[in-house]
N, C-alpha and C positions, 0 to 999 in steps of 0.2 A: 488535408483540408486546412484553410487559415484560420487563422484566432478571430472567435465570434466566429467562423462558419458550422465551428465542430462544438460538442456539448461541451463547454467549458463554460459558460455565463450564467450566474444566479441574476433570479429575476424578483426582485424582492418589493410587496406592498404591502400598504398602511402602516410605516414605520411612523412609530412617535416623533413630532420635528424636537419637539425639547430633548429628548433626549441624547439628541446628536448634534446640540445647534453649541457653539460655543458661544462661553463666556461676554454679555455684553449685545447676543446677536440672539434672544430667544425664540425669531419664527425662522429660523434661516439655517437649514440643518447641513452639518461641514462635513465635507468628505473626507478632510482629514483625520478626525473621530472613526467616521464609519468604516474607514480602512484599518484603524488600528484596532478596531471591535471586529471584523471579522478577516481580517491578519489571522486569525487563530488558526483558521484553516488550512493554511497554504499563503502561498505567493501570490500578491493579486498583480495580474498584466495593467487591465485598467477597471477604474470605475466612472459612473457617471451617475448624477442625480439631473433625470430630466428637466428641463424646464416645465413652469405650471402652466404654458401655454398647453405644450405635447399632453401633458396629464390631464388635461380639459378634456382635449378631443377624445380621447382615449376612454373618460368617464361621463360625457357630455350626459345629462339628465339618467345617471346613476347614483350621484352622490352629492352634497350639496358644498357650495364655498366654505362653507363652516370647516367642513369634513376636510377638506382641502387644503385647509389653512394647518391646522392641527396636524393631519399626518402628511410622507411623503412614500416616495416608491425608487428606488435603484436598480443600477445593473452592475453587478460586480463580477470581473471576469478571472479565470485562474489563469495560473501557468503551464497548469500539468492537469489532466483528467483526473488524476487520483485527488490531487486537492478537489474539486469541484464536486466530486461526488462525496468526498467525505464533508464537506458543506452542506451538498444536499440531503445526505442522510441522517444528517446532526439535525436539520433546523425546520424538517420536514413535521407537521402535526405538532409542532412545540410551541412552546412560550416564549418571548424573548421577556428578560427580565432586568429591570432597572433598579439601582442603591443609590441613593439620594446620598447628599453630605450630610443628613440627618440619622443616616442609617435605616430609614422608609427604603422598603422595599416593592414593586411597585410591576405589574405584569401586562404582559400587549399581544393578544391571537395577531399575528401577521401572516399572511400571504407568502408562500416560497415555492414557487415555479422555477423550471430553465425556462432560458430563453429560445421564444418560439420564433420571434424578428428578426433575428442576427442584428440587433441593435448597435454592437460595438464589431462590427463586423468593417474591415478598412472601407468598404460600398457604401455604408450605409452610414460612417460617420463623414466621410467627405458629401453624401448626399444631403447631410443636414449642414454640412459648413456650406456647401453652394446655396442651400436654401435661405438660410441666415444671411448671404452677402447678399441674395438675389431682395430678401427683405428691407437689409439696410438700403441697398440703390433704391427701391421701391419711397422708400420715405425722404430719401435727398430730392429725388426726380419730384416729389409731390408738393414741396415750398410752396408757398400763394408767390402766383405771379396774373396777377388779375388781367393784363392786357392779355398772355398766351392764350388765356380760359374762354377770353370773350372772342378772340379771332379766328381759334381754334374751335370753338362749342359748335357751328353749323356742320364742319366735316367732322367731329365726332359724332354725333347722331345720325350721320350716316352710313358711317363704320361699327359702329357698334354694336349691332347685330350680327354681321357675317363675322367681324371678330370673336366676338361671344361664339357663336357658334363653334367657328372654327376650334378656340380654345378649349368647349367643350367636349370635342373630338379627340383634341390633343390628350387630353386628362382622360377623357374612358379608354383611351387608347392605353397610355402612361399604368392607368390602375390594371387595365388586359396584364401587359408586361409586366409588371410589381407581382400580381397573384402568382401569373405562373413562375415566377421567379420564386416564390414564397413554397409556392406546392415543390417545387425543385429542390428548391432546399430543405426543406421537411421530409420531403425523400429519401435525399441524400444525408439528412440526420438520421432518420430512421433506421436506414441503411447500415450509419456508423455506430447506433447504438445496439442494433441486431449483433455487426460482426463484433462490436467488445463485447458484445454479452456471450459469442459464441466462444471469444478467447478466453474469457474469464470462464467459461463451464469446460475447456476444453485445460485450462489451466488449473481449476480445481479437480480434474478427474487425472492431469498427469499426478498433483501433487496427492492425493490418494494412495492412485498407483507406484507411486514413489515413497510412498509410509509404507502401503503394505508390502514392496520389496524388499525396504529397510527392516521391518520386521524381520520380514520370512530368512532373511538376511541375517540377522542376527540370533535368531531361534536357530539356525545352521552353525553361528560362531560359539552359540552356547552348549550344542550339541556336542558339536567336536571338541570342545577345549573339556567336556564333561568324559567322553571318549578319547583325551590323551591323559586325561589324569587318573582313568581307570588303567590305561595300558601302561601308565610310569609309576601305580602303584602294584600293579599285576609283574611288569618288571622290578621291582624293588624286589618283592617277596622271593622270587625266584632268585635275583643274586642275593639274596639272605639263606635259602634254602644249600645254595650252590656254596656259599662262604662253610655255612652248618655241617653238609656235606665234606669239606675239604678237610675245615680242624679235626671232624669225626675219624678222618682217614689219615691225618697224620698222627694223630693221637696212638691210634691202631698200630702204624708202622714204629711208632715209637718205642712202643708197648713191647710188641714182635720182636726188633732191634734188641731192647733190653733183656728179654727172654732170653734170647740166642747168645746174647754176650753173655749172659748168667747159665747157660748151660757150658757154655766152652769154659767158663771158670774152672765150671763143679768139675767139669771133664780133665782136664789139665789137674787140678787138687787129685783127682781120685788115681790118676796115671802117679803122682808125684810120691803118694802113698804106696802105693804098688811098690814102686820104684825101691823107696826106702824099706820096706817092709822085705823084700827080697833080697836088701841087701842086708838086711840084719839077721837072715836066716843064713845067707853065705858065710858072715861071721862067727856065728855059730858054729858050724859046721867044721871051720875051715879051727875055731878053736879046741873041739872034741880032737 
C-alpha cells in the first residue's frame, strides 16, 4: 500500500495554536515546531495543518470560532509503521504538556486518532490542489464585469435550474464514489492492520519459541559441560590411582631387587668363608 493509504498517519486535534505558533506570529501555529515536537517519534514523510476552512466543515455547529481560533488539528505522517505506532501508543489517553520561558508549566487533553481519510494520501492531496486551483479560477472568472451580467442575466435564469440540477447529480454521484472509496480503504486498512497484528502475534510466539529453545538449549550446554567435568574429574582420580598404583610397584620391585642383591652378598661372603676356613684346616693338617 502507498503512504497515507497504509496506518502510517497521526491524526492529531485540539492542539493549543500558541503553543506551536512562532515567534511574532501568536494565532498561526508552524509546522515547523510541530515537526520538531513530534520528530521524537520517528521520521516524519509529511505533515499538514489543514486549512480553517477544511476544520469548519469538519466541526460545522460543534464547536464555536472562539474554539477555533485557540486550538488547531494535524496530520502527521511516518516513514515506517513502527514509528507511527510507537506515536500512537505514546500520545494515546495523554497530556501534551507545555514550559513556558517562565518555567510555567502548562497541560492540554488533545485528541489522537489515525487517520481514517487517507488525508495525506498522493489521491487525496492532488484532489485538494485541483480543488484549490478550481477555487482560485472560480474567483478570477467572477471580477464585476457589469455589461457580461446584464447581457448574460436572461439566459442564465434559464439555465440555472437544469444546471443546478445536473450538478447536483454530479456531486451525489461524486459523494456515491468518495464513500465507497472510503469503505474500501477502511477495508483494506483493516485488512492491513489484522495481518500486522497477525505478524506481530506470530512474531511474538516465534520469539518465545526461540527463548525457550535457547533455554532448553542451554540447560543441555550446562548439563553436559556439568557431565564432562564429572568424567575429567572421575578420570583424574583414576590416573592418580594408576600413577599410586605404579610407584607402589616399583617401589616393590625395588625392594625385591635389593633383597636379592643382599642375599647374593650374604651368599658369595658365606661361600668365601667356607673357602678360607678349609683352607686353614688344610694348613693345619698339612703342618702336623
Amino acid at each position: 500500500m502507498k503512504p497515507g493509504e497504509r496506518p502510517d498517519t497521526v491524526y492529531l486535534q485540539e492542539l493549543p495554536v500558541r503553543w506551536f505558533a512562532e515567534t511574532g506570529k501568536p494565532m498561526k501555529p508552524s509546522e515547523r515546531l510541530l515537526q520538531k515536537a513530534f520528530a521524537t517519534y520517528g521520521r516524519i514523510r509529511r505533515l499538514e495543518i489543514p486549512a480553517n476552512h477544511e476544520t469548519e466543515e469538519r466541526t460545522f455547529g460543534k464547536t464555536s470560532s472562539l474554539h477555533r481560533d485557540l486550538l488547531f488539528e494535524a496530520y502527521i505522517q511516518y516513514e515506517e509503521y513502527v514509528e507511527f505506532a510507537m506515536a500512537m501508543d505514546s500520545l494515546r489517553g495523554k497530556k501534551l504538556l507545555y514550559k513556558d520561558a517562565d518555567g510555567k508549566v502548562y497541560s492540554a487533553d488533545i485528541k489522537v486518532d489515525f487517520d481514517r481519510t487517507n488525508y495525506l494520501s498522493e489521491r487525496c492531496i492532488k484532489k485538494r490542489e485541483a480543488e484549490a486551483k478550481k477555487a482560485n479560477t472560480v474567483c478570477v472568472s467572477q471580477l464585476p464585469n457589469v455589461a457580461e451580467n446584464v447581457s448574460l442575466a436572461n439566459v442564465q435564469n434559464v439555465q440555472y435550474p437544469i444546471e443546478s440540477s445536473k450538478i447536483q447529480k454530479e456531486d451525489i454521484q461524486q459523494n456515491l464514489v468518495e464513500q465507497k472509496e472510503v469503505e474500501n480503504e477502511a477495508k483494506l486498512l483493516l485488512k492491513e492492520l489484522l495481518h500486522r497484528a497477525e505478524v506481530t502475534e506470530r512474531k511474538k510466539e516465534m520469539e518465545k519459541k526461540m527463548k525457550l529453545e535457547k533455554s532448553a538449549l542451554k540447560q543441555l550446554e550446562i548439563k553436559t559441560q556439568k557431565k564432562e567435568e564429572i568424567k575429567l574429574k572421575e578420570e583424574k582420580k583414576t590416573r592418580e590411582k594408576l600413577i599410586q598404583k605404579e610407584i607402589i610397584l616399583k617401589e616393590k620391585l625395588l625392594r625385591n631387587l635389593k633383597a636379592k642383591e643382599e642375599e647374593k652378598i650374604i651368599e658369595t661372603r658365606e661361600k668365601l668363608r667356607k673357602e678360607l676356613a678349609g683352607r686353614r684346616v688344610l694348613k693345619s693338617v698339612l703342618a702336623n
